[in-house]
C-alpha positions in Angstrom: 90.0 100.6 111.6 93.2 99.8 113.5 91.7 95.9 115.2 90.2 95.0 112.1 93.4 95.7 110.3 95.6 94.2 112.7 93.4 91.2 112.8 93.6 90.7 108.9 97.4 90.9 109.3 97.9 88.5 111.9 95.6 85.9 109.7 97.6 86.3 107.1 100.9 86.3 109.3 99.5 82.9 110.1 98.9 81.4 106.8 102.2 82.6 105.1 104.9 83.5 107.9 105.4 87.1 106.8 103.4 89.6 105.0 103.5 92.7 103.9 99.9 95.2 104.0 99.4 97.7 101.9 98.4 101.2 103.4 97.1 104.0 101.8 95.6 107.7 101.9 95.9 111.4 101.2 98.2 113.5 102.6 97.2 113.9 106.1 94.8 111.7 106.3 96.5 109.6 109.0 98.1 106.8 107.4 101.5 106.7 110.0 98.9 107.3 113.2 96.5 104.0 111.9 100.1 101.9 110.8 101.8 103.1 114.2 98.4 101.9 116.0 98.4 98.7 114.4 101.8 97.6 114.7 100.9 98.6 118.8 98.1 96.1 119.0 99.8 93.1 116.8 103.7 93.7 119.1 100.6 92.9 122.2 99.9 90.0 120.7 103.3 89.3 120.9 103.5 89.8 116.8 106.7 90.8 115.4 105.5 93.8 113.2 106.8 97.4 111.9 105.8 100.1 110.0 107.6 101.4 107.1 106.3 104.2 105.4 107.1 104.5 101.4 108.6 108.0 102.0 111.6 106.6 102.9 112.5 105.4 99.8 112.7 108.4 98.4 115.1 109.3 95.7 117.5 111.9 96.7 117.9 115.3 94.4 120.0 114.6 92.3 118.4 111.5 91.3 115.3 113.3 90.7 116.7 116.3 89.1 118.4 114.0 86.2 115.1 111.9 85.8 113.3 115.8 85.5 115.6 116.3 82.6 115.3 112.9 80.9 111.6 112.0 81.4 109.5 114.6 83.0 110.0 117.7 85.0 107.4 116.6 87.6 109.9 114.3 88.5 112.2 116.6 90.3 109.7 116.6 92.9 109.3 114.2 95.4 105.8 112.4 95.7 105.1 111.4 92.1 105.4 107.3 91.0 108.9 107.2 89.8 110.6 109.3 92.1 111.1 106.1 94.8 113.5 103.9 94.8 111.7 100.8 94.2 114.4 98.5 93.8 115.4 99.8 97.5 112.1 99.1 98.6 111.9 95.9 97.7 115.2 94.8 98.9 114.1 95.6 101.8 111.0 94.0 101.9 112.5 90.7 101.1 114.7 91.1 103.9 112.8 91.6 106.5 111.2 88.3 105.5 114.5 86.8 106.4 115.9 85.9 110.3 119.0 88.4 109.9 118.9 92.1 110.2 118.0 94.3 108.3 118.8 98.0 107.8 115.6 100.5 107.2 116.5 104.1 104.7 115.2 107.5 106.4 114.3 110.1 104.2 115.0 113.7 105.8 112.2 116.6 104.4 114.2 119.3 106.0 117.2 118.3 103.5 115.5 116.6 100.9 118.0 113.9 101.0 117.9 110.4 102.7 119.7 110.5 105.6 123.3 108.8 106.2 123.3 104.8 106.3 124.6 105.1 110.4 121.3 106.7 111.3 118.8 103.8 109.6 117.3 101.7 111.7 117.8 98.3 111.8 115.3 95.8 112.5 115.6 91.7 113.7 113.9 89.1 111.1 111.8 87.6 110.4 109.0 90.2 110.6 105.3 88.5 110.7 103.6 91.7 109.7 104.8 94.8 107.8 102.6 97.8 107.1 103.6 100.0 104.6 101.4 103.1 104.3 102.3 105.6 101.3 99.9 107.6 99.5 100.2 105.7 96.1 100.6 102.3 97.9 98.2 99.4 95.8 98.0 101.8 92.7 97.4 100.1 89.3 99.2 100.7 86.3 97.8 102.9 83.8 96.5 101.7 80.8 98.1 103.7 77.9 95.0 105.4 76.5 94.1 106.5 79.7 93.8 110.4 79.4 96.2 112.6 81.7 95.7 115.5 83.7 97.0 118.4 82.0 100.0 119.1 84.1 100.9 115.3 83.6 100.7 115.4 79.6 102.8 118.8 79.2 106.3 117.6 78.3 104.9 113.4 78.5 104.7 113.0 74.7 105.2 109.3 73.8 104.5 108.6 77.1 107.6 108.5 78.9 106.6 109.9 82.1 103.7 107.3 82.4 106.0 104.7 81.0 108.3 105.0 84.2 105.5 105.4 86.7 104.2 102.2 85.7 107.7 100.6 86.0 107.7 101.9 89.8 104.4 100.7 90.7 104.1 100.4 94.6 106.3 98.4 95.8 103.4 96.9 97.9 102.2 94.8 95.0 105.5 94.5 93.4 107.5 92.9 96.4 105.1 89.8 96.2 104.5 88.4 92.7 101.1 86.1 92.9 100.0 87.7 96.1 98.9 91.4 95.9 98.7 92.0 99.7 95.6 93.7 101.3 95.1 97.5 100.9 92.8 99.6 103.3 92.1 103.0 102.8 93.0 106.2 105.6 90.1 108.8 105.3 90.3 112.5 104.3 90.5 114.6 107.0 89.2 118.6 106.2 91.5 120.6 104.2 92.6 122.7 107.0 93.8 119.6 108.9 95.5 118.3 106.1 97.0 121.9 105.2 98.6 122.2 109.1 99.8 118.4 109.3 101.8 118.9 106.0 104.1 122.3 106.8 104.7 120.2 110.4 105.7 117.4 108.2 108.1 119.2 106.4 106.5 120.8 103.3 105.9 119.2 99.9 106.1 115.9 99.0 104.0 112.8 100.6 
C-alpha cells in the first residue's frame, strides 16, 4: 500500500507543489505505521514530506468538557467529530504550504491535554507531501435525516451534536476548497490486535 501511495502523492506533489493526503482507518489498524512508511520512501526520493496525524489536534478537557455541557455529552471525550480543533488544523496545513517554519501541536494521552507549545515540532516549508491519517479523515457530512445510533441521538434533539460534527468535518477536505485530496483506506487488523495496540497507545480516544 505504502509505494502506491507514495507514488500518488508525489504525482500530485508534481502537478500542484504541495498537497495534503487523506489517511484513514480504525483504531489500530495501522494508519501511523503506512503514513511513517510512506513519508520514508517519498524523503528517498528526495521529497519533502511529513506525517501529521489528526490526534494532535485534539481539544484539551476543558474545551471538551464545556462543549459536553452545551451540545452533547459525547463530546467530553476525545475521538468524536467536534472534539478537534479544526481551525488549528487547518492553520497548520496552510502553513506548511508556505517556505517558513512552521510549528506542529502534540497531543499527550497520558494527560489528556496537548502538550506545551516548547515541545511541538517545527517543521521547514514548503512541504511537497503531507499525510494526515486520523480515523475520521475524508468523512462526509451527514445529511440531516440520516438516522443516528442510539447513543448519538440521546441528548442530540434538534440536532445540535450533528450540527457541530458537520462544521468540524476533517480537516483533510476542509484545508483545500475545490480539491478534496486522495483518501486510502488502512485495513482492520483482528480485535485482539487492535485491543493491545490501543492500552499501549494510551487508552481511549483515536
Amino acid at each position: 500500500m505504502c509505494r502506491p501511495l507514495a507514488g500518488q502523492a508525489a504525482r500530485l506533489a508534481d502537478i500542484r507543489g504541495s498537497v495534503v493526503v487523506g489517511l484513514c482507518g480504525a483504531q489500530g489498524s495501522g494508519k501511523s505505521t503506512i503514513a511513517q512508511a510512506t513519508v520514508k520512501l517519498l524523503q528517498a526520493q528526495q521529497r519533502v514530506a511529513i506525517a501529521v496525524s489528526l490526534d494532535d489536534f485534539y481539544l484539551g478537557r476543558e474545551a471538551r468538557t464545556w462543549l459536553a455541557g452545551q451540545v452533547h455529552p459525547l463530546l467530553a471525550t476525545r475521538g468524536p467529530p467536534g472534539t478537534h480543533d479544526v481551525a488549528m488544523a487547518c492553520g497548520v496545513l496552510d502553513a506548511l504550504a508556505e517556505p517558513s517554519a512552521a510549528a506542529l501541536p502534540a497531543f499527550d494521552k497520558s494527560t489528556d491535554e496537548r502538550r506545551p507549545k516548547p515541545e511541538w515540532r517545527t517543521v521547514a516549508g514548503p512541504v511537497e507531501v503531507v499525510i494526515l491519517e486520523g480515523w475520521c479523515i475524508g468523512a462526509a457530512p451527514q445529511p440531516p435525516r440520516r438516522p443516528q445510533p442510539a447513543r448519538q441521538r440521546t441528548g442530540d434533539r434538534g440536532g445540535p451534536r450533528r450540527c457541530l460534527a458537520n462544521l468540524c468535518e476533517p480537516p483533510a477536505r476542509r484545508a483545500l476548497p475545490g480539491a478534496v485530496p486522495p483518501t486510502r483506506r488502512a485495513g482492520l487488523p483482528p480485535g485482539a490486535r487492535v485491543r493491545g495496540g490501543r492500552r499501549l497507545a494510551g487508552g481511549a480516544g483515536g
